[in-house]
Rosetta silent file (secondary structure, phi, psi, omega in degrees, C-alpha in Angstrom):
SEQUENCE: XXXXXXXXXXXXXXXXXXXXXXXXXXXXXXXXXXXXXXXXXXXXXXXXXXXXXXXXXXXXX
SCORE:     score description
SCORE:     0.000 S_00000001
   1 L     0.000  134.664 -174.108   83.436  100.024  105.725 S_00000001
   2 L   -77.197  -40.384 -154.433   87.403  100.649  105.034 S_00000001
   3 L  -101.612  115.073  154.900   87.913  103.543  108.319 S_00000001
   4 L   -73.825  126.521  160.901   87.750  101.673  111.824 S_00000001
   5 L   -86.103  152.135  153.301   85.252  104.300  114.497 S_00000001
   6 L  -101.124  126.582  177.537   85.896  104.050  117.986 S_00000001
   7 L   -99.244  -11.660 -176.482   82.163  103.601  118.515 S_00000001
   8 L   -33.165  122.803 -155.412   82.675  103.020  122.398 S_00000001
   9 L    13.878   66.190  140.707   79.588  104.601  124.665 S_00000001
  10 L  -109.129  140.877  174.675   78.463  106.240  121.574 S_00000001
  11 L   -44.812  139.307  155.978   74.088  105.928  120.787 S_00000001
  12 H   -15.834  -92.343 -171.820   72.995  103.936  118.283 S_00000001
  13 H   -45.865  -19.529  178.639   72.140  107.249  116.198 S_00000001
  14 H   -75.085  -52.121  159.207   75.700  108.542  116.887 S_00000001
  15 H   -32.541  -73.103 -166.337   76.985  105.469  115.321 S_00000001
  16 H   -46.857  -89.553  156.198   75.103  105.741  112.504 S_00000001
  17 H    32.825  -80.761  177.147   76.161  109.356  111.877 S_00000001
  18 H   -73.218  -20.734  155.813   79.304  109.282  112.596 S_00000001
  19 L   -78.331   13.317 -163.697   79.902  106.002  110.153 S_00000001
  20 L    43.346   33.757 -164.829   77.863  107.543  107.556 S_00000001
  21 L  -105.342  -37.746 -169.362   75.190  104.574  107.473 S_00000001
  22 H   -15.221  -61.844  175.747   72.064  106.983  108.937 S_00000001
  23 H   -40.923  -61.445 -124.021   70.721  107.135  105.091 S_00000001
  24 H   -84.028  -55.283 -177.826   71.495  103.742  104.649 S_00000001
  25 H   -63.137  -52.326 -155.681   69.797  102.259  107.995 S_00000001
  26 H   -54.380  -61.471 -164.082   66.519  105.294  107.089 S_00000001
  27 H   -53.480  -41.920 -176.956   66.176  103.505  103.797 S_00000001
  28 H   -56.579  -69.790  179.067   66.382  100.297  105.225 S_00000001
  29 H   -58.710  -18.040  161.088   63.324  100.879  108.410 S_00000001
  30 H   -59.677  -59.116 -177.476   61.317  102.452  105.312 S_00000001
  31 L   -76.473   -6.383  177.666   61.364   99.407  103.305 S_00000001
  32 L    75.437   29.279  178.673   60.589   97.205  106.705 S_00000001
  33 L  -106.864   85.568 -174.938   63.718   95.407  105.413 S_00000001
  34 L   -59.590   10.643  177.386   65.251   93.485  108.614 S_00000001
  35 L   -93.780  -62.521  164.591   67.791   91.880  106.812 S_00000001
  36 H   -39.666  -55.960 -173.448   69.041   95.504  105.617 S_00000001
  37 H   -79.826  -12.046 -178.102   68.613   96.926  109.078 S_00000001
  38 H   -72.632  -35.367 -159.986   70.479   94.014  110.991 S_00000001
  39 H   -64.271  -40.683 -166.518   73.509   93.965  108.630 S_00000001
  40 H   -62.595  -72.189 -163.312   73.566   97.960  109.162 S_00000001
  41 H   -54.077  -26.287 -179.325   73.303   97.458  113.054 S_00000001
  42 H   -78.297  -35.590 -162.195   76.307   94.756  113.138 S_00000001
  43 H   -60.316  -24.543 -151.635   78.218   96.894  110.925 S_00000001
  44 L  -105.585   -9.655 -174.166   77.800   99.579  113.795 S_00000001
  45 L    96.400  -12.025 -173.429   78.766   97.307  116.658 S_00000001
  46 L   -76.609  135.024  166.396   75.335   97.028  118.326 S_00000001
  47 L   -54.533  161.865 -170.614   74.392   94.253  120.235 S_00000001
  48 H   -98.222    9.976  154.151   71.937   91.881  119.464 S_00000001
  49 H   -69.634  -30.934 -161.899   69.653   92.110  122.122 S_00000001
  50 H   -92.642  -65.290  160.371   69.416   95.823  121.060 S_00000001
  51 H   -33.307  -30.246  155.188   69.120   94.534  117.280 S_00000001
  52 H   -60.618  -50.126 -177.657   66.272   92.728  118.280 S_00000001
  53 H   -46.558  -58.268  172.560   64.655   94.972  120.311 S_00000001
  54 H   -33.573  -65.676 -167.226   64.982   97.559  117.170 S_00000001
  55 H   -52.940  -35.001 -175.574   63.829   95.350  114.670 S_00000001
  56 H   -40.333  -43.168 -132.326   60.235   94.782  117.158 S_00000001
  57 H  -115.215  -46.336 -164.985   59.600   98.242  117.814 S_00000001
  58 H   -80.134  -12.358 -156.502   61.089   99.980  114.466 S_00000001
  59 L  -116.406   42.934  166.552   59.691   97.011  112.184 S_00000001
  60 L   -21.805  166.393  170.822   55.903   97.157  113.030 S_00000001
  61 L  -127.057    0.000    0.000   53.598   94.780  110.619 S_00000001
């Protein structure tokens, strides 16, 4: 991404949104591809306890 967000006490989903990654991340939790959703989640600022937690719960087997 070129354009710095102030992402500061915005939601996960706000992030995406407002950085235009929402598609990007959607596509990503579709294909079960945790490589795709972590880079999208760093990109966004989220911590990685919260990147784990994501991948558990959104990345089912």
């Amino acid at each position: 991404m070129n354009k710095r967000y102030d992402l500061a006490g915005m939601t996960v989903n706000e992030r995406l949104f407002e950085t235009n990654q929402l598609s990007v991340y959607e596509e990503a939790i579709a294909a079960a591809d945790a490589p795709a959703v972590r880079k999208v989640l760093e990109s966004i600022d989220v911590d990685e306890p919260s990147i784990v937690l994501i991948l558990q719960t959104r990345l089912k087997p």
